[in-house]
C-alpha positions as CSV (number, residue, x, y, z in Angstrom):
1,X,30.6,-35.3,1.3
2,X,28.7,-36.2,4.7
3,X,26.3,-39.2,5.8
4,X,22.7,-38.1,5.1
5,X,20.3,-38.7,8.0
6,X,19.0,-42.1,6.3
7,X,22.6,-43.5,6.4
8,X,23.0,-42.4,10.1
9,X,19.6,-43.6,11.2
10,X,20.2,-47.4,9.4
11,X,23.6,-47.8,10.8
12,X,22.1,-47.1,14.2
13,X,19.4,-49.5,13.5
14,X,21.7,-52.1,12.6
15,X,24.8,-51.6,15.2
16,X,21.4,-51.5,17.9
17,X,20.8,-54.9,16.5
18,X,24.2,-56.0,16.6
19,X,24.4,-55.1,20.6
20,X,21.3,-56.5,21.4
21,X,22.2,-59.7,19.9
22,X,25.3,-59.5,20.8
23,X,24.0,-59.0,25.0
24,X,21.8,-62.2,24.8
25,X,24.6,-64.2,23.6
26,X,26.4,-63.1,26.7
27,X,23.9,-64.0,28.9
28,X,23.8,-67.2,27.2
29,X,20.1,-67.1,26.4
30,X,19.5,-69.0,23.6
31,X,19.0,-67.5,19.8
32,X,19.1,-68.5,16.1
33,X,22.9,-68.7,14.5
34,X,21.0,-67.1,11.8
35,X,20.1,-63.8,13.2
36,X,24.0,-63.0,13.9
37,X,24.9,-63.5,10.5
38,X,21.3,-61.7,9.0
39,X,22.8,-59.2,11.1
40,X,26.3,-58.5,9.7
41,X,24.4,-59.7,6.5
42,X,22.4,-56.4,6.4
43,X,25.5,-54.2,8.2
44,X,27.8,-55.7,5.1
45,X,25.1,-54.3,2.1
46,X,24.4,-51.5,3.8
47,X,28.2,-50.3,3.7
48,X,28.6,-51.7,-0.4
49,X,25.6,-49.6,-1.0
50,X,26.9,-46.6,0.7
51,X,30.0,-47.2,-1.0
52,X,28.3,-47.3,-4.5
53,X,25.7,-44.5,-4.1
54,X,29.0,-42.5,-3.1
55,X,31.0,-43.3,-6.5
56,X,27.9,-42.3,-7.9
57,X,27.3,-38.9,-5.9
58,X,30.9,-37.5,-7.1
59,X,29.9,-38.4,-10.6
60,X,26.5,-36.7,-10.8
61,X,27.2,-33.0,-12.6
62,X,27.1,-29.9,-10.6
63,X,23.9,-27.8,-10.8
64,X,24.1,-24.3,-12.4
65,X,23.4,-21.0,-10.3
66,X,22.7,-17.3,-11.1
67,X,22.4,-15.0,-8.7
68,X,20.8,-11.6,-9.4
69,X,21.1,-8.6,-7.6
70,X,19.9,-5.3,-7.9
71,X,22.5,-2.7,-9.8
72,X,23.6,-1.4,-6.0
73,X,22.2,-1.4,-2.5
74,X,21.6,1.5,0.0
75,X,22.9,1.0,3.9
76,X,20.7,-0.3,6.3
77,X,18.2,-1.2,3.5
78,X,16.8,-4.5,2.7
79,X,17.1,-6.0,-0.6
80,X,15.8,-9.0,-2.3
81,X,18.5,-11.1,-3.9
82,X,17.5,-13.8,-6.6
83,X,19.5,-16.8,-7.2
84,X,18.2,-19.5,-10.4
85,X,19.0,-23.4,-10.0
86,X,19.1,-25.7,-12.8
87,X,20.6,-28.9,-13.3
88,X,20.9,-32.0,-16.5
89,X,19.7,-35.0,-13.8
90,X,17.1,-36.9,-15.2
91,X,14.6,-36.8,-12.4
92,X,13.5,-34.3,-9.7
93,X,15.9,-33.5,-7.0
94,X,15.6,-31.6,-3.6
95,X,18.8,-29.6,-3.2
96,X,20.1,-27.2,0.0
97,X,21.7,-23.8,-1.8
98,X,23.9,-21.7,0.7
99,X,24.9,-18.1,-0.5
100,X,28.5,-17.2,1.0
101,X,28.1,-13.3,1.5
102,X,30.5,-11.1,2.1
103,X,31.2,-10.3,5.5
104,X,29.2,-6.4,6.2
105,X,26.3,-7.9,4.8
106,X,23.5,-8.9,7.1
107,X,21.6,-11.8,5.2
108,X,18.0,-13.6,6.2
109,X,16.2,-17.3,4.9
110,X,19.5,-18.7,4.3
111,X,20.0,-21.9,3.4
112,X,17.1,-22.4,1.3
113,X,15.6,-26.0,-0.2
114,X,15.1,-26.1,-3.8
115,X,13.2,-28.9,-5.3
116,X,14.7,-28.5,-9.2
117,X,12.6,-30.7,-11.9
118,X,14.7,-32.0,-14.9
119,X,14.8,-29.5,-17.9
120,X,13.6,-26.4,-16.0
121,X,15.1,-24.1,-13.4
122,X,13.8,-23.2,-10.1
123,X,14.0,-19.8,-8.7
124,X,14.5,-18.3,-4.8
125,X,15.4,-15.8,-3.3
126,X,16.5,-14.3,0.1
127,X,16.6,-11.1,1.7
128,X,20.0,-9.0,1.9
129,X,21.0,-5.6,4.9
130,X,24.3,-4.1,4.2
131,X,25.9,-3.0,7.6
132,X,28.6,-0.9,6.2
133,X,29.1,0.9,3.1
134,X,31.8,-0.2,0.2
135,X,32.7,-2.7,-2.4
136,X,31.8,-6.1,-1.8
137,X,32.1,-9.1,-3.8
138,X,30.2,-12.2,-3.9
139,X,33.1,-15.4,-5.0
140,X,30.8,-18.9,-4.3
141,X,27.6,-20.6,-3.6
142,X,27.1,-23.8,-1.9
143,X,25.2,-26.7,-3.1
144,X,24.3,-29.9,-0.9
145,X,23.8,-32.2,-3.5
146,X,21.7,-35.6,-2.5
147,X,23.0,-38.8,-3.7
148,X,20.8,-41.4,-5.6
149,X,20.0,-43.4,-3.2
150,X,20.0,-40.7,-0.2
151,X,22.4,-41.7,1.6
152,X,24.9,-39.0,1.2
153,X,25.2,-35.2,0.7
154,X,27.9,-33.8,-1.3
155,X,29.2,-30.3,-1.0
156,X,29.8,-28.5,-4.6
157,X,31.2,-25.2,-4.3
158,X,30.5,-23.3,-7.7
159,X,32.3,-20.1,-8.6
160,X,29.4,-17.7,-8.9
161,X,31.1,-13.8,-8.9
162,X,29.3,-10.6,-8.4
163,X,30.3,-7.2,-7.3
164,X,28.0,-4.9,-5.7
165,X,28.4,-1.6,-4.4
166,X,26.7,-0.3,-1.0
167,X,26.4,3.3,-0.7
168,X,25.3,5.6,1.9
169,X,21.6,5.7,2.8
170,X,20.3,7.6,-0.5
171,X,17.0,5.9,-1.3
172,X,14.8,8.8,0.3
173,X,16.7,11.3,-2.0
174,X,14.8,9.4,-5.1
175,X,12.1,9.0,-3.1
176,X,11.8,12.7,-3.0
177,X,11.8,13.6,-6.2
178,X,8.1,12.3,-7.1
179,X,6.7,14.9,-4.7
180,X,7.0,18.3,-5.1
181,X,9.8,20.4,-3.4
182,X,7.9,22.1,-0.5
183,X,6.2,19.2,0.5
184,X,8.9,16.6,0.2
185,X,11.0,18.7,2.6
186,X,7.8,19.5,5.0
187,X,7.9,16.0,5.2
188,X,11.0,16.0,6.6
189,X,10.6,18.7,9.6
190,X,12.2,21.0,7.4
191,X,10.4,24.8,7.7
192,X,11.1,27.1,5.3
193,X,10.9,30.7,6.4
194,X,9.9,33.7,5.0
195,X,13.2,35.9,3.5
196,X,13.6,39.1,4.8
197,X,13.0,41.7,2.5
198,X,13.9,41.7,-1.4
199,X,17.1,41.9,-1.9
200,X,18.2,38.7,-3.7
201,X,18.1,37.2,-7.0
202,X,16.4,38.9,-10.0
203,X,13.9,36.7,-11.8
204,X,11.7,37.9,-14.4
205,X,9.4,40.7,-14.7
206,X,4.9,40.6,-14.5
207,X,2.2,42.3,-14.1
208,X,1.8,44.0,-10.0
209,X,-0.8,41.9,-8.6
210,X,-2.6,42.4,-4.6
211,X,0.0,42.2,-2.0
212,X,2.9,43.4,-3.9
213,X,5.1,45.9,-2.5
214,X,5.8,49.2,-4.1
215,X,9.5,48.6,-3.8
216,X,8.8,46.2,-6.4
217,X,7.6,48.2,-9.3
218,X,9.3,48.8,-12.3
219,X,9.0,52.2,-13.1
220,X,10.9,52.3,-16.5
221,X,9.0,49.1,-17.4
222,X,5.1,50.9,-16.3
223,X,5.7,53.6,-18.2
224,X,6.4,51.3,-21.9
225,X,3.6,49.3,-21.0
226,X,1.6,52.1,-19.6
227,X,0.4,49.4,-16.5
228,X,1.8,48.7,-13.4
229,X,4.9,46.5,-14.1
230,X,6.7,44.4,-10.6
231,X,9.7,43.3,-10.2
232,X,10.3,39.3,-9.2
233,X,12.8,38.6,-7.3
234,X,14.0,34.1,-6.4
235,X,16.6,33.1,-3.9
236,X,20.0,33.9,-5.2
237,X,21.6,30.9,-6.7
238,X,24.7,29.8,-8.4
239,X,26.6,29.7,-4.9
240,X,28.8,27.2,-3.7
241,X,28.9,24.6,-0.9
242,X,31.9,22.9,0.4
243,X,31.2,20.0,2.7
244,X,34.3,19.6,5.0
245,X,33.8,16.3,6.3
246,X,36.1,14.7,9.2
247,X,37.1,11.2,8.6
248,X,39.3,11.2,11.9
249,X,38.9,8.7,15.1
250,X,36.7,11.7,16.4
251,X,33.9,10.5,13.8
252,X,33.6,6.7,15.0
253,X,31.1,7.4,18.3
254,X,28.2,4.9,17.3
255,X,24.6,5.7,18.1
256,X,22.3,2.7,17.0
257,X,23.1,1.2,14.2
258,X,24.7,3.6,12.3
259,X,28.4,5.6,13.4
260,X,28.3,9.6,13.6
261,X,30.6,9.3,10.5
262,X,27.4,7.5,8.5
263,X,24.9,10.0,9.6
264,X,27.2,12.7,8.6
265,X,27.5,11.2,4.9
266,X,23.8,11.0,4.7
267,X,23.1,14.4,5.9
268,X,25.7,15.7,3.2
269,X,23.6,13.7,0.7
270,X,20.6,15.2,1.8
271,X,22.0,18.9,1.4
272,X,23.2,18.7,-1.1
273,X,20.4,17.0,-3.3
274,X,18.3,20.3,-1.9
275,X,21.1,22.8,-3.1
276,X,21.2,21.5,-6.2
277,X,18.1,21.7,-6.9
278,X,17.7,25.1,-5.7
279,X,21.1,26.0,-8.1
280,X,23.4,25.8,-6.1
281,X,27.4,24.4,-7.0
282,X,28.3,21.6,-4.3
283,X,31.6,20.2,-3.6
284,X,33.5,17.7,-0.8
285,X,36.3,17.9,0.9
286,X,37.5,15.4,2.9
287,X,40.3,15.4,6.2
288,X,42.2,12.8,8.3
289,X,41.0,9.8,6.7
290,X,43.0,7.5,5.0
291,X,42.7,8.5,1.5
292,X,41.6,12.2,2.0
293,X,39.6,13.2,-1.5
294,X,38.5,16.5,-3.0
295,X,35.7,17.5,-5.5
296,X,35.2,20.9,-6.9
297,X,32.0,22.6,-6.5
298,X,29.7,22.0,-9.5
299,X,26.2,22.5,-10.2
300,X,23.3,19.8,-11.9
301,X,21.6,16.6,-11.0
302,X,24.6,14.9,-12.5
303,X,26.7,16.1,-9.3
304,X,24.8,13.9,-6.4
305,X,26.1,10.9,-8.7
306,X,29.3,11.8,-8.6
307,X,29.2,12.5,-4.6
308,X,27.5,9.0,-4.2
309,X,30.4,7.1,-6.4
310,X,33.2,9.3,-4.4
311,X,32.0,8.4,-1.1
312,X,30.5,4.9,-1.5
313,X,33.7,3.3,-0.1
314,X,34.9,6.4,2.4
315,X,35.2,4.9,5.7
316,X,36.7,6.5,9.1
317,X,40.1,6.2,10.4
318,X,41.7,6.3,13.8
319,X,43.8,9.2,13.1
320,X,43.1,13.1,15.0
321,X,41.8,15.4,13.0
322,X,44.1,18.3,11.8
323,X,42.3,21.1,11.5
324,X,45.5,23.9,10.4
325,X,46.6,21.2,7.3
326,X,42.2,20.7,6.5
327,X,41.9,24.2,5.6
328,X,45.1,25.4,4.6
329,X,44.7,22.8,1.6
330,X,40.9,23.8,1.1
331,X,42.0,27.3,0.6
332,X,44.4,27.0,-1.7
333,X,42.0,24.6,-3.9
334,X,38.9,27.2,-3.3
335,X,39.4,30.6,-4.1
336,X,36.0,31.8,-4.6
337,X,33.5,32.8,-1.6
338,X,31.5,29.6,-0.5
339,X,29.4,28.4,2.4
340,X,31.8,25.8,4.1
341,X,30.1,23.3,6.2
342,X,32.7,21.7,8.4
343,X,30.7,18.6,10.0
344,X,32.9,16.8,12.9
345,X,32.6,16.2,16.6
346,X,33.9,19.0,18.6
347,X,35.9,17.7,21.9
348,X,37.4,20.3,24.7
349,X,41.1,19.5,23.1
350,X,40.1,20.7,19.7
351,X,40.4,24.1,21.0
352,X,43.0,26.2,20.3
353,X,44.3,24.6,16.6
354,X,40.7,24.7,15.5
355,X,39.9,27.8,16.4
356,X,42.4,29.1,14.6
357,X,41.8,27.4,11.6
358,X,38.5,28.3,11.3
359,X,38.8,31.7,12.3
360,X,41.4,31.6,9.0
361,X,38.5,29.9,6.8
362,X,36.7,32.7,7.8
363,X,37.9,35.1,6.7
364,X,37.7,34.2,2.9
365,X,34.0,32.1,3.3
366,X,30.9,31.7,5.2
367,X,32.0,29.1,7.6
368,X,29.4,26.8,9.6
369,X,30.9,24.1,11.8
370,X,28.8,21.1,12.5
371,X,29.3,19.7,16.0
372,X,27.7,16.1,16.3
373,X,26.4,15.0,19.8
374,X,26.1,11.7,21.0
375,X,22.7,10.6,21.7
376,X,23.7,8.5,24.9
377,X,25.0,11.9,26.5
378,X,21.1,13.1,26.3
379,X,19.5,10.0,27.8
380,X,21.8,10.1,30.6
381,X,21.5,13.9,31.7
382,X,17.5,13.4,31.2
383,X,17.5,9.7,33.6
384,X,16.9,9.8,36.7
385,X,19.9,9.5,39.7
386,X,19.3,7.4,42.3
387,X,22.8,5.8,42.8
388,X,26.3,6.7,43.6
389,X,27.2,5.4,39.4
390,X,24.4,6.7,38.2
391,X,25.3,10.0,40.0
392,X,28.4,9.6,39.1
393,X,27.7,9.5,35.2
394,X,25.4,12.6,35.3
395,X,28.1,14.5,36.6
396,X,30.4,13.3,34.3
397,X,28.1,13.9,30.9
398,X,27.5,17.7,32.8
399,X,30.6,18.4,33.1
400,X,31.5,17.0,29.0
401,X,28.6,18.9,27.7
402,X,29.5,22.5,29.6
403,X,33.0,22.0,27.8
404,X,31.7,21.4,24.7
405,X,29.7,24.5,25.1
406,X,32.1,26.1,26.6
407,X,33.8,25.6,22.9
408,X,30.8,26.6,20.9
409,X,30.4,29.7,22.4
410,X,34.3,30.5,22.0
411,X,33.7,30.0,18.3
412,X,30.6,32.5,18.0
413,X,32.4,34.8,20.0
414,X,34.7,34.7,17.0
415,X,32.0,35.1,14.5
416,X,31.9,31.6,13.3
417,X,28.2,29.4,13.4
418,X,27.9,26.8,15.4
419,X,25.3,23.9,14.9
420,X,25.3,21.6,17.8
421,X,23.0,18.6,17.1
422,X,22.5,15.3,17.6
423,X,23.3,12.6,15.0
424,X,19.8,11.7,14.5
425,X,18.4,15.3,13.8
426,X,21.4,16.1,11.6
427,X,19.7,16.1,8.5
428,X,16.9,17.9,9.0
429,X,18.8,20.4,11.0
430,X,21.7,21.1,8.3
431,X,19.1,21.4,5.7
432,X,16.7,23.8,7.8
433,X,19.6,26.4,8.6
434,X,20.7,26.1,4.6
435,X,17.2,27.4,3.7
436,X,17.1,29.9,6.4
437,X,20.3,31.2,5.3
438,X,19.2,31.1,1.8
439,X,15.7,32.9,2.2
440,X,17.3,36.1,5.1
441,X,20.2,36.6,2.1
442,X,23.3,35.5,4.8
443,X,24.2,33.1,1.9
């Protein structure tokens, strides 16, 4: 419980009062006995006033909040959060309501005033921006309660729980499926090329139309039907993707708002919302983080649930990556051929262990490695140099960026793809080389 404004700005009215009078009687100017004692007079009921609106403050009830929220929230997304105020006073009341959110959540229009009228509630809201991904749970809300008379503000913290979960940015994955396929990806930047001759999938059997090739006639089925009968042919499905994601200190570079770790998540959940819809099995494995987890390639909608509910909470760690132990375990779990898509951020050191372990994985699945580039490194090698630091810096980000090439091209000299990329173009890139692979026949 605090002073209200109204208590502070009467006492200062009063003990003004009490100095002024208090001056003139020490410069023996003449005044009225009276006005000294009016004066503690007023100072006295003002403090038995206080004193009773107080007892009566702690004995008001508390009000009653709800707070709704929606069923989960998406990183970096805002999110309107509801709360409803009612309270058993018998006349209208202006109250101050303070949400206590979790820490990782970015909040806006907080406190808010509520004017609650008796026998009805009153509703707000405010808006809500997770910064991280995870579990978070919401324990209290804070109500400044006026007293009767105004003169004090009580504090009543009421146990309101909630849990809500934050995932990874996944809002545009829903988003995209009210448009059709081709166009929800053109959206994106995503091209889809033209697959090099017919060699994939058999679909179903029609008439030969204009355009179609004479490899593609059925000539068993022409002769039953005595017409020209084609073949037609879809992109092979029922493959396998295995998303080898580093959770290691190597993952933690930030580039706006967002860590190379986060990009890499939503990139995943990008693919792999486009592989399963074109049939695909999709699965996760995940290295060097605290709590390393594994799911086995499956196909359906149902899957991207079950990716967003395993990764939610996955966070980085500061340990190195260990490549050798990564896919050692990943073969032993996988034995069938799959496209393995190991996304991490390649330094000079990684050299010789990764190498080798990829060169393993290799040899059993279609490996791409995934090589995230910091966006800073770009800006400086494209800004001008007109100083001795900025000189300085350019040579440095050069000399980085010709070992990490230096790296990539080690690794294609060993037969394994490469995909060097920055974090912001990672989505659209991953998916783009999927559906090229998809439409030549490579996967």
């Amino acid at each position: 419980m605090k002073p209200s404004r109204l208590l502070l700005m009467w006492l200062a009215v009063l003990l003004a009062v009490g100095t002024l009078l208090g001056t003139v009687q020490a410069l023996d100017i003449p005044t009225p006995a009276s006005l000294s004692a009016v004066s503690w007079g007023l100072l006295l009921a003002l403090l038995v006033l206080a004193l009773l609106d107080a007892i009566r403050l702690q004995r008001l009830p508390s009000p009653r909040v709800q707070r709704q929220m929606p069923g989960s929230l998406a990183l970096g997304r805002w999110s309107e959060v509801r709360l409803q105020v009612s309270h058993d006073f018998g006349d209208p009341v202006t109250v101050e309501v303070f949400d206590h959110v979790p820490q990782g959540l970015s909040v806006e229009n907080l406190p808010l005033s509520v004017e609650l009228q008796p026998g009805q509630f009153s509703e707000v809201g405010y808006r809500l921006r997770p910064l991280k991904r995870g579990h978070f749970t919401f324990e209290f809300c804070e109500i400044n309660l006026p007293s009767p008379l105004g003169l004090w503000s009580g504090k009543r913290l009421l146990a309101v729980s909630d849990d809500i979960r934050v995932y990874p940015d996944f809002a545009k994955l829903y988003d995209g499926q009210l448009l059709a396929v081709d166009n929800w990806l053109s959206q994106l930047g995503v091209r889809q090329r033209q697959r090099r001759g017919q060699g994939l999938e058999f679909h179903q059997l029609r008439e030969f139309r204009e355009g179609d090739s004479l490899r593609q006639i059925d000539w068993k089925a022409t002769a039953r039907q005595r017409t020209p009968i084609a073949r037609e042919y879809q992109d092979e499905r029922d493959q396998q993707i295995i998303f080898m994601l580093d959770c290691g200190r190597q993952m933690r570079s930030q580039d706006g708002e967002l860590a190379h770790f986060d990009h890499a998540l939503n990139a995943c959940l990008l693919l792999s919302y486009v592989a399963l819809r074109q049939g695909d099995a999709v699965g996760l494995s995940t290295f060097a983080g605290d709590q390393p987890r594994y799911l086995a390639p499956v196909k359906g909608a149902g899957q991207l649930n079950i990716l967003l509910n395993a990764v939610y909470d996955l966070a980085s760690s500061q340990r190195p990556a260990d490549y050798q132990s990564a896919v050692q375990q990943l073969l032993t779990r996988q034995k069938r051929r799959a496209l393995v898509i190991l996304v991490t951020n390649l330094r000079d050191e990684d050299h010789g262990e990764l190498t080798n372990a990829v060169q393993h994985l290799n040899r059993q699945h279609q490996v791409l490695v995934v090589s995230l580039r910091e966006e800073t490194l770009d800006q400086v090698r494209q800004a001008p140099v007109q100083t001795l630091p900025e000189a300085l810096a350019y040579c440095g980000t050069v000399d980085y960026l010709n070992a990490r090439a230096e790296l990539h091209e080690r690794l294609n000299a060993h037969g394994v793809q490469v995909l060097d990329v920055r974090s912001g173009d990672l989505s659209t890139e991953l998916v783009n080389r999927y559906l090229s692979w998809k439409r030549s026949g490579i996967f």
